[in-house]
C-alpha positions, 0 to 999 in steps of 0.5 A, spaced: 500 500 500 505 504 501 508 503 495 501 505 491 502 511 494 509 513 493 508 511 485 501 516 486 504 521 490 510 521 485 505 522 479 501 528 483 508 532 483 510 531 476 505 533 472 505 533 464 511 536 460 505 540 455 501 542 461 508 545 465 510 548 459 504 551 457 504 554 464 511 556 464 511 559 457 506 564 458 508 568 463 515 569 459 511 570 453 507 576 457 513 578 458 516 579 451 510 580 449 509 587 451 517 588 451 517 586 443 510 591 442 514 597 446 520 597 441 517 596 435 512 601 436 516 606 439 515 612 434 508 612 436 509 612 443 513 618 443 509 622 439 503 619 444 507 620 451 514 624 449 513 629 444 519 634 442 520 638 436 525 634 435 523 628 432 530 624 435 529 626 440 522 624 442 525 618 440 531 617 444 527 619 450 523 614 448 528 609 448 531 611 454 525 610 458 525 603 455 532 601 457 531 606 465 525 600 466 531 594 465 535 598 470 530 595 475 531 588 473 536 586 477 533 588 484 526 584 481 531 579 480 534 580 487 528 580 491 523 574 487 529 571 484 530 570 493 523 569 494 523 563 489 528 560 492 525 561 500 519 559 498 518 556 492 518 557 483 511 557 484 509 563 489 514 567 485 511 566 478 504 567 480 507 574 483 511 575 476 504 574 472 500 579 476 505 585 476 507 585 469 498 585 468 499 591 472 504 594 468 501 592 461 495 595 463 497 602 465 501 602 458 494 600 455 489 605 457 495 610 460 491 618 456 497 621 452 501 627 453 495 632 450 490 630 455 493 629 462 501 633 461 507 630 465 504 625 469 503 621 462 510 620 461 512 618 468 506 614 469 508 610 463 515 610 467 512 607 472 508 601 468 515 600 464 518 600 472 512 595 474 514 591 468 522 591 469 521 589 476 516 583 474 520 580 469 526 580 473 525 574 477 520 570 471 526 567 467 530 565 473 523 562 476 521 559 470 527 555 468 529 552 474 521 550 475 521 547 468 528 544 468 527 541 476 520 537 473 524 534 467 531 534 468 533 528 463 529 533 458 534 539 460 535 542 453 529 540 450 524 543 455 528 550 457 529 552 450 522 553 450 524 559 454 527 562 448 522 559 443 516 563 446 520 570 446 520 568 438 512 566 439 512 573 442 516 576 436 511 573 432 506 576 434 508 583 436 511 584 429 504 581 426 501 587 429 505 592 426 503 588 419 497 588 420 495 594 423 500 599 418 496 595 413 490 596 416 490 604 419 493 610 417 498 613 419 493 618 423 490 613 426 495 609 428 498 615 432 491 617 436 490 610 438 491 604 434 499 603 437 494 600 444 491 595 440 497 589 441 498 592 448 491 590 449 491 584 447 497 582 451 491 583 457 489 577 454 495 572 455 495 574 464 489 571 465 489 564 462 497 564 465 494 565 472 489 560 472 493 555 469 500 557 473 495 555 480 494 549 478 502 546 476 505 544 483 513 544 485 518 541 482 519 534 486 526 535 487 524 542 490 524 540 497 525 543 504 531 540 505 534 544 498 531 550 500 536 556 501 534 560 508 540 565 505 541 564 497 543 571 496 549 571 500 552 564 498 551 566 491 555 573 493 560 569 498 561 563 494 558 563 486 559 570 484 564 567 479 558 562 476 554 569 476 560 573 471 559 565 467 552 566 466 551 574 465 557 571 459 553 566 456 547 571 455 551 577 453 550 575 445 543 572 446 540 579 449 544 584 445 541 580 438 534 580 441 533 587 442 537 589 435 531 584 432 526 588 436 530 595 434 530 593 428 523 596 426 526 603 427 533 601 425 529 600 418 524 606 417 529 611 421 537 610 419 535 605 412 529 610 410 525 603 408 517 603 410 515 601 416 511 593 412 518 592 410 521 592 417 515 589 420 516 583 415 522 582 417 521 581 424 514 577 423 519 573 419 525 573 425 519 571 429 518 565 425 524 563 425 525 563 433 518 559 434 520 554 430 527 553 429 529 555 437 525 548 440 527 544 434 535 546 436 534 544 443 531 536 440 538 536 436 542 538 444 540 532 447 542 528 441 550 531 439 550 535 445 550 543 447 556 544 445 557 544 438 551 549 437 553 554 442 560 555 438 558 554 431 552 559 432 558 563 435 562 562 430 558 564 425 555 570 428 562 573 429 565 571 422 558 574 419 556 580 423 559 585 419 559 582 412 551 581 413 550 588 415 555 591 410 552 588 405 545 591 407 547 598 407 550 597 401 544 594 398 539 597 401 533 593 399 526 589 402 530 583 401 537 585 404 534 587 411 530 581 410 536 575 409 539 580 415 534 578 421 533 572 418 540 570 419 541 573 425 534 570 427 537 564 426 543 564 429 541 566 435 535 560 435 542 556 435 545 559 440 539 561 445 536 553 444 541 551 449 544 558 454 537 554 459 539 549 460 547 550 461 546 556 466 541 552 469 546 546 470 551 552 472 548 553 479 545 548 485 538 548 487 538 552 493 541 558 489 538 556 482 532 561 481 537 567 484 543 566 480 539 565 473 535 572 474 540 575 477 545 574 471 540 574 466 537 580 469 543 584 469 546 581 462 539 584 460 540 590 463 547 592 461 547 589 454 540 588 452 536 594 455 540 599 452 542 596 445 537 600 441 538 607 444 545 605 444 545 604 437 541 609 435 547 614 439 553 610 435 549 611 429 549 618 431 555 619 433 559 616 427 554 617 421 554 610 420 549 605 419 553 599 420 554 601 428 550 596 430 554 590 426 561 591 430 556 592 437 553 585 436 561 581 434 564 585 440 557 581 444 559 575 440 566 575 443 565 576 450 560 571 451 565 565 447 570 568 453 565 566 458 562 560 454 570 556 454 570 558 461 564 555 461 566 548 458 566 543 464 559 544 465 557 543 457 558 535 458 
């Protein structure tokens, strides 16, 4: 009889790998969801909430009140990363999903500039802050949750991290499509740009209500609980933290030059808006579909391979991508631009999971992933459109954004050799 139960209890705590995925992804999706939105969306936005006679300007404060809201990231990661590790992924999921609900909310029904003054921009402020602080412990949270309920499905499963940020490229840039196809110009200043805002309402929800009823990871016992995981990872793991921040450097800087890409394009190139929003609907494709598929092959060849030879590439063909763009610049070539970089980074992000999973043990697993993820996020990845839009500027040149992404490349194949022991 003790035997039945303990098959039974076993079975109440694992539950099925397509329910745990569902209710993990969706809050991740939320998450780049309204970030996608926000970036592509961004010359609306600061007509709506950042006007200034000056075009660029108005754009770059728009762009900086993109890249503030990342600067709260790591204190979100601090304090839910913790709170998941004292208490529990599933505690510290549901709070993340409620947060960023609140955050896309302000955005959504936020009156502009016109209508309420100051208070419209540093209101806005405070939602981008909401969101910042939100998904700040949500990838450290939810990687440890999937990768602790199937851990002989390490590579498999955590790529889907990564795949649902492209699931929300997909449908962030199919907005932009769509909604430029369908509206004028005028009327996507006035109110169309909160359509896709309001749909990402809808996601909260349904991820609230499925993320309830997923239980802990069964390796997630009391016993592996750390009543001080902030202080054993700044005693003795902050060299694990610099590894991690290294492998994700190259993953977030190409992310957010995808979701700069829109005004990169229309801005810098002086191609239509469609055309842009093409080229990113198909990086949005690319990354669903390919990202899972290259975490199937890691289990099979290993994750080593895919990590060096995305990186490699990326390193060897940056430039050249970029150079031709500009030189022949055309629907076409900013389109096999995003398609390549969107595939190489569904390469490399397939397999970054699960590696900087293995990289810290369960007491401090969910604070050591948020806190690093955050802070390459923060540092490499928030700051990347206003950075390359201050090179552009500076240099008077559109290929500013290539050297920045081989130089992201470079610095996380340091961290990534010295991260080759626990690549096995």
């Amino acid at each position: 009889m003790s035997n039945l139960s303990a098959v039974h209890d076993s079975a109440a705590v694992k539950p099925s790998l397509h329910k745990t995925l569902f209710a993990t992804c969706i809050g991740n999706a939320l998450e780049w969801f309204d970030i996608a939105v926000y970036g592509f969306f961004a010359s609306y936005i600061a007509h709506a909430f950042f006007p200034a006679s000056d075009a660029s300007v108005s754009l770059l404060l728009t762009f900086g009140s993109f890249g503030v809201s990342f600067l709260i990231r790591p204190l979100g990661a601090l304090i839910l990363g913790s709170y998941a590790d004292r208490h529990g992924r599933k505690k510290a999921l549901l709070l993340s999903i409620n947060l960023m609900m609140l955050g896309g909310a302000m955005i959504t029904l936020m009156p502009d500039y016109a209508t309420i003054g100051l208070a419209a921009p540093l209101l806005i402020l405070a939602a981008r802050l909401i969101q910042g602080f939100s998904a700040g412990g949500e990838f450290g949270s939810s990687t440890a949750f999937l990768v602790e309920h199937f851990p002989e499905r390490k590579a498999f499963i955590a790529s889907w991290q990564f795949a649902t940020q492209g699931a929300s490229t997909l449908m962030a840039s199919a907005f932009g499509l769509g909604l430029t196809q369908l509206l004028s110009e005028t009327q996507m200043m006035a109110w169309g740009w909160r359509i896709p805002f309001a749909f990402g309402l809808l996601i909260g929800p349904l991820g609230l209500y499925i993320r309830r009823h997923v239980p802990e990871p069964a390796s997630f016992t009391p016993q592996a609980r750390s009543s001080a995981p902030l202080k054993t990872l700044m005693g003795q793991q902050k060299e694990l933290m610099l590894l991690a921040v290294g492998l994700m450097v190259i993953s977030t800087a190409v992310n957010y030059m995808l979701n700069y890409i829109p005004t990169y394009a229309t801005k810098s190139l002086h191609l239509s808006g469609s055309v842009a929003f093409s080229a990113t609907l198909l990086a949005g494709v690319i990354l669903t579909v390919v990202t899972p598929l290259m975490g199937l092959w890691a289990e099979r060849i290993g994750r080593a391979p895919l990590l060096w030879g995305a990186l490699i590439l990326l390193a060897l063909t940056l430039w050249p991508a970029f150079h031709f763009m500009v030189s022949y610049t055309s629907p076409l070539s900013l389109i096999l631009l995003v398609g390549w970089m969107a595939f190489l980074k569904s390469i490399y992000f397939s397999a970054v999971p699960s590696v900087m999973a293995d990289l810290f043990p369960v007491a401090t697993r969910a604070s050591g992933m948020a806190i690093s993820y955050n802070v390459a996020v923060t540092l490499f990845g928030g700051f990347a459109p206003l950075i390359c839009t201050l090179l552009i500027q500076a240099t008077g040149s559109s290929l500013a954004p290539g050297y920045y992404l081989i130089l992201m490349a470079l610095l996380s194949g340091a961290a990534l050799w010295r991260s080759r022991t626990y690549l096995r």
